[in-house]
C-alpha positions as YAML, in Angstrom:
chain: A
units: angstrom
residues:
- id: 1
  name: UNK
  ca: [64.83, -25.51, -17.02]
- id: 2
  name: UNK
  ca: [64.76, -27.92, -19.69]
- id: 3
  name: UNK
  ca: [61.54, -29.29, -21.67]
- id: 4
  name: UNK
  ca: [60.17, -31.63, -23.32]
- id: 5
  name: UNK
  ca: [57.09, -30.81, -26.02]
- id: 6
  name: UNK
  ca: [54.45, -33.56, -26.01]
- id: 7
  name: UNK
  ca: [55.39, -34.98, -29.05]
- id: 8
  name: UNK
  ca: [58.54, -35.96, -28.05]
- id: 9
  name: UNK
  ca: [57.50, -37.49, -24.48]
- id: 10
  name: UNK
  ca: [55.37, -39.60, -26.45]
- id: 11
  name: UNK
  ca: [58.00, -40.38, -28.83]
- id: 12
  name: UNK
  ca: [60.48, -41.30, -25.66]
- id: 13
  name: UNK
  ca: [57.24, -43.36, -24.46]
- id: 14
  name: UNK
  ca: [57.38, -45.20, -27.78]
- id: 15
  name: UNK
  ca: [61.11, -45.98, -27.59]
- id: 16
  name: UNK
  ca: [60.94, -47.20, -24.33]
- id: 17
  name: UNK
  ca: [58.48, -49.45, -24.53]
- id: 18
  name: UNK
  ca: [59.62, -50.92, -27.43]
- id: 19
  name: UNK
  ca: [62.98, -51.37, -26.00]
- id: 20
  name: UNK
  ca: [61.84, -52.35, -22.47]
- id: 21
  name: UNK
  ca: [63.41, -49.47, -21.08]
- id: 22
  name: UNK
  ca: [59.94, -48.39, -19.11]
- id: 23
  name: UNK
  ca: [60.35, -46.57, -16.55]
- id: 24
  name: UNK
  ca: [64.04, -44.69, -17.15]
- id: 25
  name: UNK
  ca: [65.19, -41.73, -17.44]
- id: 26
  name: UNK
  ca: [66.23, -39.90, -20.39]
- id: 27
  name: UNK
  ca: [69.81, -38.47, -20.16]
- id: 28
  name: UNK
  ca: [70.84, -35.36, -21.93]
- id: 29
  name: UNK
  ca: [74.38, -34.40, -22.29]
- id: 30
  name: UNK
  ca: [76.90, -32.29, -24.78]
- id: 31
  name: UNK
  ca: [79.65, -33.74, -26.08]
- id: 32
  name: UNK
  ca: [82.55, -32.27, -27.87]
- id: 33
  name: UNK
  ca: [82.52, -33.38, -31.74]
- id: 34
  name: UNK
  ca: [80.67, -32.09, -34.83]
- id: 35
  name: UNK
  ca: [82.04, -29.77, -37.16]
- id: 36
  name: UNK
  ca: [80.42, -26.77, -34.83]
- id: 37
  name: UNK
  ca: [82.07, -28.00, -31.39]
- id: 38
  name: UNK
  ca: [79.25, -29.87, -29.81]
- id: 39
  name: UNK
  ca: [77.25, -32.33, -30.30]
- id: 40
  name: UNK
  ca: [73.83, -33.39, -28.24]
- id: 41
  name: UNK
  ca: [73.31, -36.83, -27.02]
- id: 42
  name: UNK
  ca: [70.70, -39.14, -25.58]
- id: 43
  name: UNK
  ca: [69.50, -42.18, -23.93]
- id: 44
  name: UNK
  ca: [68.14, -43.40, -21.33]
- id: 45
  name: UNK
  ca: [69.57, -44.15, -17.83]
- id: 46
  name: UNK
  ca: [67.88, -46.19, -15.11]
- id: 47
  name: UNK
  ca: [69.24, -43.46, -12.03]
- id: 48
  name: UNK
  ca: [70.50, -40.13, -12.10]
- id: 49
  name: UNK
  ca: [73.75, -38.86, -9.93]
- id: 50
  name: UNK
  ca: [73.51, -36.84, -7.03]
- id: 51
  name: UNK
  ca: [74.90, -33.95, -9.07]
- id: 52
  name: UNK
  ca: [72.58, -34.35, -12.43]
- id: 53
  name: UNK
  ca: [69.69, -31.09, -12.27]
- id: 54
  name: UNK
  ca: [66.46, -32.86, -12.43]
- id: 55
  name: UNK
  ca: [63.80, -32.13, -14.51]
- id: 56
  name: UNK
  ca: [60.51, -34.08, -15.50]
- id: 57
  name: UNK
  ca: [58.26, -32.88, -18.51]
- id: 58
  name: UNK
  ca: [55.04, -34.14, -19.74]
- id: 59
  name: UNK
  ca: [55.87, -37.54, -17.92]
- id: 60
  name: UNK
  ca: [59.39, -38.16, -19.32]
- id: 61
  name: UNK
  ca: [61.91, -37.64, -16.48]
- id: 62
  name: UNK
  ca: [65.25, -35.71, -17.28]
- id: 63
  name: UNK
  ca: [68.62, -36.12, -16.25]
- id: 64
  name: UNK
  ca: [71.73, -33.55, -17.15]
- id: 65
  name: UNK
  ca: [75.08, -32.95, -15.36]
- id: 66
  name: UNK
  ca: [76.61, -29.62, -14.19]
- id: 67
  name: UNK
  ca: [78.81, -29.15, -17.31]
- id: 68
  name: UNK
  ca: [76.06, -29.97, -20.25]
- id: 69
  name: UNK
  ca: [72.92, -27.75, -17.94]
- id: 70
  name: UNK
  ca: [75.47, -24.58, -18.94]
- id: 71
  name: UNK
  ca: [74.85, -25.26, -22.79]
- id: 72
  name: UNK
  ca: [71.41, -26.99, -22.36]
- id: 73
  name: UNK
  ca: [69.43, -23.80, -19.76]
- id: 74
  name: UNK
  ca: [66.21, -22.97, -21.51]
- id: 75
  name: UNK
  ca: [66.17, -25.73, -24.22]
- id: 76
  name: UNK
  ca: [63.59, -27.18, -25.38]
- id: 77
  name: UNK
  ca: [63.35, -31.05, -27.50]
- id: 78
  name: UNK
  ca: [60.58, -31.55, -29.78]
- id: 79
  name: UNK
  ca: [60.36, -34.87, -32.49]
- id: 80
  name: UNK
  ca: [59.50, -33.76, -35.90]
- id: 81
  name: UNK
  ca: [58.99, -35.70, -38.98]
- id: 82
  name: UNK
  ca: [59.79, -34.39, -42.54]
- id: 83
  name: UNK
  ca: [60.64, -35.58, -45.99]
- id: 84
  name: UNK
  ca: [64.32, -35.56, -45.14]
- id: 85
  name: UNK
  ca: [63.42, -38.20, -42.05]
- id: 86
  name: UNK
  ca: [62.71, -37.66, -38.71]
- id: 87
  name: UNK
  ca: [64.05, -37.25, -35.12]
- id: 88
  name: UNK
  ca: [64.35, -35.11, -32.02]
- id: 89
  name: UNK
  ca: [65.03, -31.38, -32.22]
- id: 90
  name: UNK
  ca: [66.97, -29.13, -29.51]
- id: 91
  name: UNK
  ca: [65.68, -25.39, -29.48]
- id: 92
  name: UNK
  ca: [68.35, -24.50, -27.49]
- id: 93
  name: UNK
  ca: [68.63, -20.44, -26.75]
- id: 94
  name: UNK
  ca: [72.45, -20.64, -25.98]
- id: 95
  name: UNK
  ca: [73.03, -21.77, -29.39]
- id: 96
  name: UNK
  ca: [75.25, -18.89, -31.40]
- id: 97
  name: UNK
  ca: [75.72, -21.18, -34.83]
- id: 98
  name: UNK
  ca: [75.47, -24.47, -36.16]
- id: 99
  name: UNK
  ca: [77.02, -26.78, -39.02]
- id: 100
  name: UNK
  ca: [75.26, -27.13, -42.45]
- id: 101
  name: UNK
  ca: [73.97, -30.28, -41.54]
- id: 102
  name: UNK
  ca: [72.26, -29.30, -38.55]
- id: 103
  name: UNK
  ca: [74.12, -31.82, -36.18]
- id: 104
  name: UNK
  ca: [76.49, -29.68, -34.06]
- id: 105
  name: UNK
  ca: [76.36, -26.69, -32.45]
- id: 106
  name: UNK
  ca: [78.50, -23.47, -30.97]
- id: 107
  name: UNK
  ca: [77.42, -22.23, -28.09]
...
């Protein structure tokens, strides 16, 4: 399973709307990169593939393939909003280290 706190729906809500992207998706992957070994990425999709798991949380509708749900299981993706900026943040259990920076992971 895979969440989505309400902060971060309504962020996605935001974004959307501004964009004129109402009514997507929001695809979740891992990519290879970072100084850690993976990276997370974003953005929305208007139809998911018939092998993406499926989740929907707090109205925002969530689409990840078979390889990225193996690193991704029992995350969860809040937006927070600090001195040092803002943006959306994975608490993602299968995490075993990340980079200095905070923008890769090791899983």
């Amino acid at each position: 399973m895979i969440s989505m706190t309400r902060l971060a729906a309504e962020k996605v809500h935001e974004v959307a709307e501004a964009e004129g992207l109402t009514g997507q998706g929001l695809r979740l992957r891992v990519l290879g990169g970072g100084c850690s070994g993976f990276r997370y990425d974003l953005h929305f999709e208007d139809e998911p593939t018939e092998l993406d798991e499926r989740f929907e949380s707090n109205g925002v509708e969530l689409y990840v393939d078979p390889l990225s749900f193996q690193y991704l299981d029992g995350t969860e993706i809040d937006f927070v909003e600090g001195v040092d900026g803002s943006g959306f943040k994975f608490g993602n259990p299968n995490v075993s280290g990340t980079c200095g920076c905070g923008s890769s992971f090791r899983a």
